[in-house]
MARROVO-829125 format. One line per field, with one value per residue (C-alpha): z, x negated, y negated; residue number from 1; residue in one letter. Coordinates in steps of 0.1 Angstrom, whole numbers, plus 5000, padded with zeros to 4 digits. Each point is the difference from the previous one (the first is absolute). Example, Ala and Ser with C-alpha at 12.3 -4.5 7.8 and 13.67 -1.06 7.14 Angstrom:
# MARROVO-829125
z: 5078:4993 $
x: 4877:4986 $
y: 5045:4966 $
num: 1:2 $
residu: A:S $
***
This chain:
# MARROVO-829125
z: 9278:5009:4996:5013:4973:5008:4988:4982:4976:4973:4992:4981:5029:5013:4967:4991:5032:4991:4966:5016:5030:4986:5007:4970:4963:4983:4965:4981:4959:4976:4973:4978:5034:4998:5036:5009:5034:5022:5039:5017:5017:4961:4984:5032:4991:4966:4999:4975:4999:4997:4967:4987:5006:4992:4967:4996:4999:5034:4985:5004:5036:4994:4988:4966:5003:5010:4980:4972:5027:5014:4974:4993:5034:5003:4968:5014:5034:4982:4981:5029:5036:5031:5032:5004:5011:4970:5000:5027:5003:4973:5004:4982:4998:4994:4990:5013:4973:5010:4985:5036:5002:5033:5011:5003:5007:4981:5008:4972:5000:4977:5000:4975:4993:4970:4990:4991:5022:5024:5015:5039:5001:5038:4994:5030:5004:5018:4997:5035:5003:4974:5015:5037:4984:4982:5034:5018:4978:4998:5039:4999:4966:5013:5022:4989:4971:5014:5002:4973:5012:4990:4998:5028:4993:4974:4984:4974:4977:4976:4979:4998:5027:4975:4995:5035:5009:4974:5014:5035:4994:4982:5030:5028:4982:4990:5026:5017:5030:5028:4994:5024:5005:5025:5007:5018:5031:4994:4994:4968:4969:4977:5005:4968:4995:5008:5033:5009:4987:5023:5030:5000:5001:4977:4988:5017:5029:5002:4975:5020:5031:5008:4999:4990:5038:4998:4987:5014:5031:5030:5008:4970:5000:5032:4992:4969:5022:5020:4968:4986:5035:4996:4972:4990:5037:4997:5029:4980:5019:4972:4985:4960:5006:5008:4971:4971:5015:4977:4975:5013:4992:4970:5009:4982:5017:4995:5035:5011:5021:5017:4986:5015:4984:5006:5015:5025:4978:4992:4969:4993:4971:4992:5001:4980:5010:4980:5007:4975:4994:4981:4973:5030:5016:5032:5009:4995:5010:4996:4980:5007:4982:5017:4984:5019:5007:5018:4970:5000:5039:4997:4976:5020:5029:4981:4987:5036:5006:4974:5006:5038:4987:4980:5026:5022:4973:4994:5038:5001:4974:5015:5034:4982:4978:5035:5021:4975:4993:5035:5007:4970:5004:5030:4988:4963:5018:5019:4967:4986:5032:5004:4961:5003:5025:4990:4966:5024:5023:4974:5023:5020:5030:4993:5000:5033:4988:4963:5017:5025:4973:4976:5033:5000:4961:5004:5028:4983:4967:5025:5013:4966:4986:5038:4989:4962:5013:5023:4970:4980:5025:5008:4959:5000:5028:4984:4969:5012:4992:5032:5001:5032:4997:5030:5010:5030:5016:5035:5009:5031:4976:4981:5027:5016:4959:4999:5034:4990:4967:5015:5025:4978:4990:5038:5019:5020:5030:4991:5006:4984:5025:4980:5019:4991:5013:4989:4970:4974:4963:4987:4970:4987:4973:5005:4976:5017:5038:4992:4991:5023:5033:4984:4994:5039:5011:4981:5015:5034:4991:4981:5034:5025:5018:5000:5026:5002:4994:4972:5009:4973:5019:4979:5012:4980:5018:5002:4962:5001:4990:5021:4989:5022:4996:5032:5002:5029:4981:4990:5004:4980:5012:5002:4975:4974:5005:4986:4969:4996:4981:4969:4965:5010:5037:5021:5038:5017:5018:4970:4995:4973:5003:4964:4987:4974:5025:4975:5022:5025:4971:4980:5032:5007:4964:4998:5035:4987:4968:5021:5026:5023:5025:5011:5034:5018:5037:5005:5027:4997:5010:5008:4964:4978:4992:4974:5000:4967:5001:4981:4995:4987:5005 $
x: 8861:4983:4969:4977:4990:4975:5022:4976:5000:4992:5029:4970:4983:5035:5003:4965:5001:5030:4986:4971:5011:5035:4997:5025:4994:5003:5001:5011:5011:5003:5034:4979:4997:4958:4987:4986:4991:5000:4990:4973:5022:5015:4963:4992:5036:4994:4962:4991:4980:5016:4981:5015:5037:5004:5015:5010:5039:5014:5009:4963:5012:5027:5002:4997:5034:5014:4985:5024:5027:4984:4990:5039:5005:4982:5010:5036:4987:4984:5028:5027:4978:5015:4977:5009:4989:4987:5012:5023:5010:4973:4971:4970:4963:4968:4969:4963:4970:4990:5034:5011:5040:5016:5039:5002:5027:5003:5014:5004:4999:5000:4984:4991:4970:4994:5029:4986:5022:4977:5010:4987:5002:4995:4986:5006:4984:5029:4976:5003:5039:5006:4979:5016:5036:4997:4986:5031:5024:4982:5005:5036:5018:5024:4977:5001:4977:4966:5003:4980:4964:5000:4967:4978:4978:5010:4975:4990:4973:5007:4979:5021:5024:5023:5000:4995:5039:5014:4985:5006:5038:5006:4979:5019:5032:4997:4973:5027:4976:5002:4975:4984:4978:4983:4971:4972:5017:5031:5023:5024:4993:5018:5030:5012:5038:4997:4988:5027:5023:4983:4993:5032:4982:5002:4967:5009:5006:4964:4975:4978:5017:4994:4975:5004:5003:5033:5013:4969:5004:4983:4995:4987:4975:4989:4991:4981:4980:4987:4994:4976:4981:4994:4990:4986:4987:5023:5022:5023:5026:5020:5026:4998:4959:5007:5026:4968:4973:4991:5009:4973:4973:5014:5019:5028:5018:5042:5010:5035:5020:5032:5019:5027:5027:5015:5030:4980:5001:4969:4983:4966:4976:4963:4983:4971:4980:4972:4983:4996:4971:4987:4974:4973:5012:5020:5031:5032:5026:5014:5022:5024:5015:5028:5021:5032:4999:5031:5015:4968:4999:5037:4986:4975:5023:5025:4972:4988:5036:5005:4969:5013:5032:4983:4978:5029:5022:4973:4993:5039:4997:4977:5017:5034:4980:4984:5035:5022:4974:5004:5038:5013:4976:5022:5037:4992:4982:5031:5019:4978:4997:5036:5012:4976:5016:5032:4996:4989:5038:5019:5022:5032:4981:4977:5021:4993:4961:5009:5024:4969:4975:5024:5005:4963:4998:5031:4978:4966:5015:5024:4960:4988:5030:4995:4962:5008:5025:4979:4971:5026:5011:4967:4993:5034:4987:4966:5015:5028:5026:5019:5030:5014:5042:5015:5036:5020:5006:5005:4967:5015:5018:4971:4976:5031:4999:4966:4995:5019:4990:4963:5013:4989:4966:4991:4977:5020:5018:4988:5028:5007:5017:5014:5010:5011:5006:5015:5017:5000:5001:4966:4991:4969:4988:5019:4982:4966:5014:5011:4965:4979:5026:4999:4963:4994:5027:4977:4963:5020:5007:4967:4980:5024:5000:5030:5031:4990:5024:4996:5014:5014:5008:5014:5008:5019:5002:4988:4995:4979:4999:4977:4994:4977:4995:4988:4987:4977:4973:4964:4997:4975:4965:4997:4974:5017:5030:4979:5004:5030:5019:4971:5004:4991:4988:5009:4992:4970:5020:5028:4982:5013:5042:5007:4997:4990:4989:5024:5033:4990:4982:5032:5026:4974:5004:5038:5003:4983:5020:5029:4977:4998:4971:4990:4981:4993:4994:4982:4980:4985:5020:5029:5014:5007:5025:5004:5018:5012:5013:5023:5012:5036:5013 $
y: 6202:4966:4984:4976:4977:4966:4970:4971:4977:5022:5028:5017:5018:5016:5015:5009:5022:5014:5006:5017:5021:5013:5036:5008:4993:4963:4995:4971:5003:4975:5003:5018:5025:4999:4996:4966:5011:5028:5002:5022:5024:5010:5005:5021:5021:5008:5000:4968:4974:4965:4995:5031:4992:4962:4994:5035:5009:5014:5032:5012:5002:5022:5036:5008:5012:4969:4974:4996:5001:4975:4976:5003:4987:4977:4982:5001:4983:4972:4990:5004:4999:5002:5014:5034:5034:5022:5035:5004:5036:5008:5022:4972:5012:4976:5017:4990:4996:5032:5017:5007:4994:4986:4995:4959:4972:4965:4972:4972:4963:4967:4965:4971:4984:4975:5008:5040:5029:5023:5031:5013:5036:5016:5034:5023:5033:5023:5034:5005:4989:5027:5026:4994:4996:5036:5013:4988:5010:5033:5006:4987:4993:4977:4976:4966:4989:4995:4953:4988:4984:4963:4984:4995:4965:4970:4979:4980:4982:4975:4974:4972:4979:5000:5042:5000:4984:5022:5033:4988:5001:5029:5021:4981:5007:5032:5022:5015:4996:4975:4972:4975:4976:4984:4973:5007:4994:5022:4973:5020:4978:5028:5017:5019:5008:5038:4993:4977:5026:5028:4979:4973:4972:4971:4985:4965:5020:5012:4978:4975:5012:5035:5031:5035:5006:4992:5034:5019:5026:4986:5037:5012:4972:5006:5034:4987:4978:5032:5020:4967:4999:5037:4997:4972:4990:4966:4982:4981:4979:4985:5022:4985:5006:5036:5004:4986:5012:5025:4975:4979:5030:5010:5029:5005:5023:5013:5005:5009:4972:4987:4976:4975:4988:4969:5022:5016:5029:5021:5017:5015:4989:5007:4966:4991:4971:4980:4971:4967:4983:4967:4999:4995:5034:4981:5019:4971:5023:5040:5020:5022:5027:5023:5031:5008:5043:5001:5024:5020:5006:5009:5025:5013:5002:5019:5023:5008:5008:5021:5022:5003:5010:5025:5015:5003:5015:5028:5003:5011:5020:5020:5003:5009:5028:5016:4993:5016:5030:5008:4992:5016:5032:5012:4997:5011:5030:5012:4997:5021:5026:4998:5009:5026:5018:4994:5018:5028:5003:5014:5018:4988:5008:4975:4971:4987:4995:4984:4975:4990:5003:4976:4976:4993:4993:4978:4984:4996:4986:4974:4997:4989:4976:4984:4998:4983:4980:4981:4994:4988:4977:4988:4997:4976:4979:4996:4991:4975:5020:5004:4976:4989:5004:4983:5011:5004:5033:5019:5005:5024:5025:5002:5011:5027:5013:5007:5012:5029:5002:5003:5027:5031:4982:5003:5022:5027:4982:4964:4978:4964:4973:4966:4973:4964:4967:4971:4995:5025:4981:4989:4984:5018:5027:5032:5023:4989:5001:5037:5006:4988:5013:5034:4996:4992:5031:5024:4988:4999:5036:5010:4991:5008:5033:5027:4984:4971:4966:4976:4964:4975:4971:4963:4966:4977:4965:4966:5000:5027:5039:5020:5041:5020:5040:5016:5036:5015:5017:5001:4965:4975:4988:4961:5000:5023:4975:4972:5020:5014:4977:5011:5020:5039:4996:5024:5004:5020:5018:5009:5035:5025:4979:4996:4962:4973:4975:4976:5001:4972:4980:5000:4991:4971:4989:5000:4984:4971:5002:4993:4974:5025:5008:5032:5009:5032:5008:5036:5016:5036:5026:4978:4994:4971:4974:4981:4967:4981:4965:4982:4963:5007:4963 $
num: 1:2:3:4:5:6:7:8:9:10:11:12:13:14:15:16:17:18:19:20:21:22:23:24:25:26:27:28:29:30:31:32:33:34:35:36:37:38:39:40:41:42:43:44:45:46:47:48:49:50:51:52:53:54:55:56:57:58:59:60:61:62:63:64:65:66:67:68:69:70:71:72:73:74:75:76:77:78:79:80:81:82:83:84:85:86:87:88:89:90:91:92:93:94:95:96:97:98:99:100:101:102:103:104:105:106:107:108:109:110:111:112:113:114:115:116:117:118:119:120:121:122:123:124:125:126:127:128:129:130:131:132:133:134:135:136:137:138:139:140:141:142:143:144:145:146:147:148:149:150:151:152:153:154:155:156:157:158:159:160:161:162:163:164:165:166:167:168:169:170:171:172:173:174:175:176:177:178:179:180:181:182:183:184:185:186:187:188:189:190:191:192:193:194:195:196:197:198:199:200:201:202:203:204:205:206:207:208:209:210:211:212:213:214:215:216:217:218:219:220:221:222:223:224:225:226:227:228:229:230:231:232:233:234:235:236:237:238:239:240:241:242:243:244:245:246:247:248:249:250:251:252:253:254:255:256:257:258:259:260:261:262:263:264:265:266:267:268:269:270:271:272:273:274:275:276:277:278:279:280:281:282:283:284:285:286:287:288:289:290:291:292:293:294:295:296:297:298:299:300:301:302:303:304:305:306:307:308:309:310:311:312:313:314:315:316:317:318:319:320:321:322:323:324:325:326:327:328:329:330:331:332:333:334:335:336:337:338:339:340:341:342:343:344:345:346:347:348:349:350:351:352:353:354:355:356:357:358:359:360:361:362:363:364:365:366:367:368:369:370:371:372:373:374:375:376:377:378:379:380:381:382:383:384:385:386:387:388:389:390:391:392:393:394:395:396:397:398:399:400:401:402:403:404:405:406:407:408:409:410:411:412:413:414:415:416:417:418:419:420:421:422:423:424:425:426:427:428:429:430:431:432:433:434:435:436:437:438:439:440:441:442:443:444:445:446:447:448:449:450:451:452:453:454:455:456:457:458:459:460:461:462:463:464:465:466:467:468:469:470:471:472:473:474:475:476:477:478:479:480:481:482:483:484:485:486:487:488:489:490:491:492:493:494:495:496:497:498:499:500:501:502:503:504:505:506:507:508:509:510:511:512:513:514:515:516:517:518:519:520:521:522:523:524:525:526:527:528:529:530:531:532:533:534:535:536:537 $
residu: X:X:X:X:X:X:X:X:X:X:X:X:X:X:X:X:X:X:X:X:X:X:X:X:X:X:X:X:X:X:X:X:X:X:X:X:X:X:X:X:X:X:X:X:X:X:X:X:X:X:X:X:X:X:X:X:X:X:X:X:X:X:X:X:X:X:X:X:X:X:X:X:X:X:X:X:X:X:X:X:X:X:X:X:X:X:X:X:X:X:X:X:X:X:X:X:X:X:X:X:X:X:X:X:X:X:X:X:X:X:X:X:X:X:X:X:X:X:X:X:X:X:X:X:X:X:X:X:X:X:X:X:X:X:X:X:X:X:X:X:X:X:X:X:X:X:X:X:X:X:X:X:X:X:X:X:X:X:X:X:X:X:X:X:X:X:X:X:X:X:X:X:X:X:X:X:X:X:X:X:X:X:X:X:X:X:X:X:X:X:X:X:X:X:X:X:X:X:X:X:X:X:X:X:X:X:X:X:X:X:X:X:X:X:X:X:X:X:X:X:X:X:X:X:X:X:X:X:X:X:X:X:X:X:X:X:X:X:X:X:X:X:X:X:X:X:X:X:X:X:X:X:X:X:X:X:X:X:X:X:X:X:X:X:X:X:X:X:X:X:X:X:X:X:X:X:X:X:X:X:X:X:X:X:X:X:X:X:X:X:X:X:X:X:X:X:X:X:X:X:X:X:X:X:X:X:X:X:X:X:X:X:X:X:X:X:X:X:X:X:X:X:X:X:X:X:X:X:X:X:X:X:X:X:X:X:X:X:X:X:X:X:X:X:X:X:X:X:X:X:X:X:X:X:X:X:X:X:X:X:X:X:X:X:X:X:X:X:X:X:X:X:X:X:X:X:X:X:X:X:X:X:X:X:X:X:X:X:X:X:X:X:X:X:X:X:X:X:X:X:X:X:X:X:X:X:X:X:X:X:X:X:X:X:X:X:X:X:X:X:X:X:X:X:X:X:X:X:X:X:X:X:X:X:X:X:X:X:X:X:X:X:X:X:X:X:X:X:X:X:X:X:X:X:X:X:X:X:X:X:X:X:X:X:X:X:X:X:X:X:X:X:X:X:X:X:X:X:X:X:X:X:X:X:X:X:X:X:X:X:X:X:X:X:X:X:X:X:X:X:X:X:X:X:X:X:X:X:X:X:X:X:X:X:X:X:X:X:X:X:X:X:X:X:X:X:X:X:X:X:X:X:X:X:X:X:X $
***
């Protein structure tokens, strides 16, 4: 995150504002771990008074549950300190005056004065984190762990210069925000390390030399300036004027920008802004305070995705339960109709009608493993689980061998005419060719009428494989072929003809498995071709 800090004379006033206006908690422990001081944002939190908390021990800010623990802890740090994040991977719980118990984050720090050891505690309430991280992982259980809200403002009061330099470092050092500050003019006076480590640049790079405009979008502040004269009535020519603004009024406001890195790389941060003023009230400069989201919105983003994923998941699941109703109502009926009437030939006369009424069950049940097979194949190719084995192999031969094995799958006088060109070997996926040319054979068949001629035509040159499947049929409207190539559609004018609407879907899907396209030329009436191609070099 950054800041916009007034640089002057006196380090006090940047650290009394930060002191002030930090919107997480700040509380500072001697060695004996009694609080010396604690900021306004932290006797908002937990409901005290100052009065009430100074001089008493910091477990009165913790559950009751926790305050042995803690005293334990806290002994430790004193005698070995190192700056550190309390808890990690720990579930820790402060507790307002009121009783009231709420999920926090604390961060731990050291520094010397007169030679006695203080501690800096940053108290941050993650209520909301917690709340919004169940929430997602209630909606998806393996969607990344909601990212952890840092703090939103820095600030500081302090008595002395001397406490003043101490506490100055330890915040710069250890915010884990990015940190600047500016004069009144915008000139950077402060430029803390985690904004040279977010935004690239080096503090001589940018101290006395630059302002924050440097890694601001010119876009994004031109839309700001709109926003102020809407609402605030103001023309402001000067880009840094429309960036502190609010500052200026006192509004400090978290607002989401665009940051540039020194790369030419982007990132988005919410960016709080305060102005700094002098004893006599006169603004010497501004302070910036900016929180990098790019885990957060990646969150978010994979959220929205996941719910999409979700929706469209159920919205199959509901076409599948209302296709397959239908298309499996119709073949298990015949079953049914047809053992039925067999049980009732029982004599040798009646051999004739138990061989026709066994032809249809061996038809409706080839109906219903067609039917599974091709929701199995769609669940492999939703799921990744289709692998692509390339090998060589006469693609001619295989088109003769199942042109006849197609031959009794046929309406009555339907006739299927292969020809090739070109050379025959091709270096694809055998197991998935097979499917989709015996997938196009039977629609060519399906919406073809009696005696009519069924065309397989390929083309094997110029490092290219071309397949196209011909028949003179029903034909498909131009704007039911915008859709064909989609899970369960099925044309206006398909009528009663037994289908999934997945056949095209899954051809499309292994075509581009193996890089392949697939494009189809139709009129009404006139029938269909479809025409897959291949790069085979």
């Amino acid at each position: 995150m950054s800041f916009f800090v007034p640089y002057k004379n006196e380090s006090t006033n940047h650290f009394e504002a930060f002191f002030e206006y930090a919107t997480m908690g700040i509380v500072v422990t001697n060695g004996a771990g009694k609080i010396s001081a604690i900021n306004p944002y932290a006797l908002k939190e937990f409901g005290y008074t100052k009065k009430e908390l100074i001089g008493q021990k910091i477990e009165v800010l913790m559950h009751t549950r926790f305050q042995k623990q803690h005293a334990d802890y806290h002994k430790k740090f004193i005698e070995k300190p190192n700056t550190r994040l309390m808890g990690a991977g720990l579930n820790l719980f402060a507790q307002k005056k009121n009783g009231t118990e709420f999920s926090v984050e604390i961060s731990l720090s050291n520094y010397y004065l007169n030679n006695e050891k203080f501690v800096i505690c940053f108290i941050n309430n993650i209520s909301v984190r917690k709340k919004a991280e169940a929430e997602i992982e209630k909606l998806h259980n393996q969607l990344e762990e909601e990212v952890k809200k840092r703090t939103s403002d820095l600030t500081t009061t302090l008595q002395q210069l001397e406490v003043a330099i101490s506490f100055q470092k330890a915040l710069l050092n250890n915010a884990g925000a990015m940190i600047i500050a500016t004069d009144e003019n915008g000139i950077i006076k402060l430029f803390n390390q985690e904004a040279a480590y977010k935004i690239g640049y080096q503090e001589f790079e940018v101290i006395d030399k630059s302002k924050p405009l440097l890694f601001h979008n010119k876009e994004e502040l031109e839309k700001k300036r709109i926003a102020l004269f809407k609402e605030l009535g103001l023309t402001l020519k000067d880009d840094f004027d429309v960036l502190v603004e609010k500052a200026k009024r006192n509004i400090h406001k978290e607002e989401q920008y665009t940051y540039i890195r020194k790369n030419g790389t982007t990132f988005p941060v919410l960016l709080t802004i305060s102005s700094i003023k002098d004893n006599s009230g006169y603004i010497t400069g501004f302070m910036g305070i900016a929180i990098d989201i790019s885990d957060r919105k990646k969150a978010e983003e994979d959220l929205r995705e996941s719910l999409k994923k979700e929706k469209e998941l159920n919205e199959l699941k509901s076409r599948f339960v209302s296709m397959a109703s239908h298309e499996f109502r119709t073949p298990l009926s015949t079953v049914l109709s047809s053992a039925y009437l067999i049980e009732r030939y029982s004599t040798s006369d009646d051999q004739s009608k138990r061989e026709k009424h066994l032809q249809r069950i061996f038809s409706s049940v080839n109906m219903l493993t067609d039917i599974l097979n091709d929701f199995l194949s769609v669940g492999k190719i939703e799921e990744g689980k289709i692998q692509v084995r390339l090998s060589q192999f006469n693609i001619k031969e295989m088109i003769i061998e199942l042109s006849e094995e197609m031959k009794i799958s046929l309406k009555k006088n339907q006739i299927i005419s292969p020809h090739h060109e070109g050379k025959t070997t091709v270096l694809l996926d055998a197991s998935l060719m097979k499917h989709i040319i015996m997938n196009l054979v039977s629609n060519a068949s399906k919406f073809s009428p009696e005696n009519s001629l069924i065309e397989i035509k390929t083309i094997c040159c110029n490092n290219y494989y071309t397949l196209s499947v011909k028949d003179h049929g029903l034909g498909i409207s131009k704007e039911d072929q915008q859709h064909l190539m989609e899970r369960f559609f099925r044309g206006t004018n398909a009528g009663n003809i037994q289908g999934t609407g997945l056949g095209l879907h899954i051809i499309s899907k292994y075509a581009e498995l193996m890089n392949g396209t697939v494009t189809c030329n139709s009129e009404l009436l006139k029938g269909t071709a479809f025409i897959l191609k291949f790069k085979i070099c």
